[in-house]
N, C-alpha and C positions, 0 to 999 in steps of 0.2 A: 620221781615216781608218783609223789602226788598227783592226785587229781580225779579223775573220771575217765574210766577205758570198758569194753564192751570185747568179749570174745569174738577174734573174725573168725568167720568159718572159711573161709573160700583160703585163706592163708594153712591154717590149723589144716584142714583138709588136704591139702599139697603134703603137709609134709608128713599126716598119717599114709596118703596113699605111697608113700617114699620107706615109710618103715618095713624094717625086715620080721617076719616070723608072726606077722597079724593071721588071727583066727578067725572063722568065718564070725562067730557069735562078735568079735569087735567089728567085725567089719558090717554085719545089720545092725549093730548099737549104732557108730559112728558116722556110719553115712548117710543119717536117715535122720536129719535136723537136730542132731545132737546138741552143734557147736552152733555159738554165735547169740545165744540167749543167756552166758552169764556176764550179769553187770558188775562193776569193781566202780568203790568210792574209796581212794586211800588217801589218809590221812598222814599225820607225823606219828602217832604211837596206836593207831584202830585202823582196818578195812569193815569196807561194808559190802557185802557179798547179795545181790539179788536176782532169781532167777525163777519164775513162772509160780507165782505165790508163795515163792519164799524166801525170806532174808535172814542177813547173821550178822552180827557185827562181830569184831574177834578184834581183841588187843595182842600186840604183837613187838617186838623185840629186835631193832635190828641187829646181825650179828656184825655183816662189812658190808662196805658200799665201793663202790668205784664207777668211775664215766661209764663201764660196760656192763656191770653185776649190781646187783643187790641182793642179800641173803638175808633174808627176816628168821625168825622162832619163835612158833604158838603154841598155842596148846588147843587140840582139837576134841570134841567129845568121842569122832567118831576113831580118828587113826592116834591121839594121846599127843606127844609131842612132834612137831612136825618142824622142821628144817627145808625153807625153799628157796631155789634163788634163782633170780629174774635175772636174764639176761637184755640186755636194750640192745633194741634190733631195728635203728633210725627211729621214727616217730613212734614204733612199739617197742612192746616188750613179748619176749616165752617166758614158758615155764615147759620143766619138762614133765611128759607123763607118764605114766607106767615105767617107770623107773630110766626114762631116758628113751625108751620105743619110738615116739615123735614128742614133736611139742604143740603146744596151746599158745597161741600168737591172743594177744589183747593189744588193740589198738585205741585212742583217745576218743571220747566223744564228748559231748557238750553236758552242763549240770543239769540243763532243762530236760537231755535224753535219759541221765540218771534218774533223775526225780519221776520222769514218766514213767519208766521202768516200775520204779522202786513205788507208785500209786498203784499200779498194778495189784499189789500185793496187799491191800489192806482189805 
């Protein structure tokens, strides 16, 4: 899971428009250039989170790992303690969102796309 990955949209998007029980208010959120602009720098024990003038770094805790999972543990200012786990999906990874509704596909990108990103923001 290290390394540098980039929210796909065109993935992410398939599998919201697959979700059961979306409200029209998700459906003008997320279709409407939601996905696809947050960056991930993950590290062994830190991520670094950036996305259209903003960044976070957050220390994190892995709980398990396996060839197909990994479950990390943060602490977030906004939802407190947070428990997530990635599934590896070939050269990506999800995460699930709104408690499993669809998921958030992040695929790899280069450290040079990271850093662009992440100059963006200062």
């Amino acid at each position: 899971m290290e390394g540098y990955w980039r929210s796909d949209a065109e993935r992410t998007l398939s599998s919201f428009r697959q979700a059961q029980g979306v409200s029209e208010k998700q459906k003008e959120l997320f279709e409407n250039n939601f996905f696809g602009k947050l960056y991930m720098h993950i590290e062994c024990e830190r991520f670094t989170a950036v996305m259209e003038g903003w960044h976070e770094i957050t220390e994190y805790e892995r709980v398990t790992s396996s060839d197909e999972v990994v479950v990390i543990k943060f602490n977030s200012e906004i939802e407190g303690e947070v428990v997530r786990k990635a599934v590896i999906e070939g050269a990506c990874y999800s995460l699930a969102v709104n408690e499993g509704q669809f998921k958030e596909y992040f695929c790899p990108i280069t450290k040079r796309e990271f850093l662009e990103a992440r100059a963006s923001v200062r």
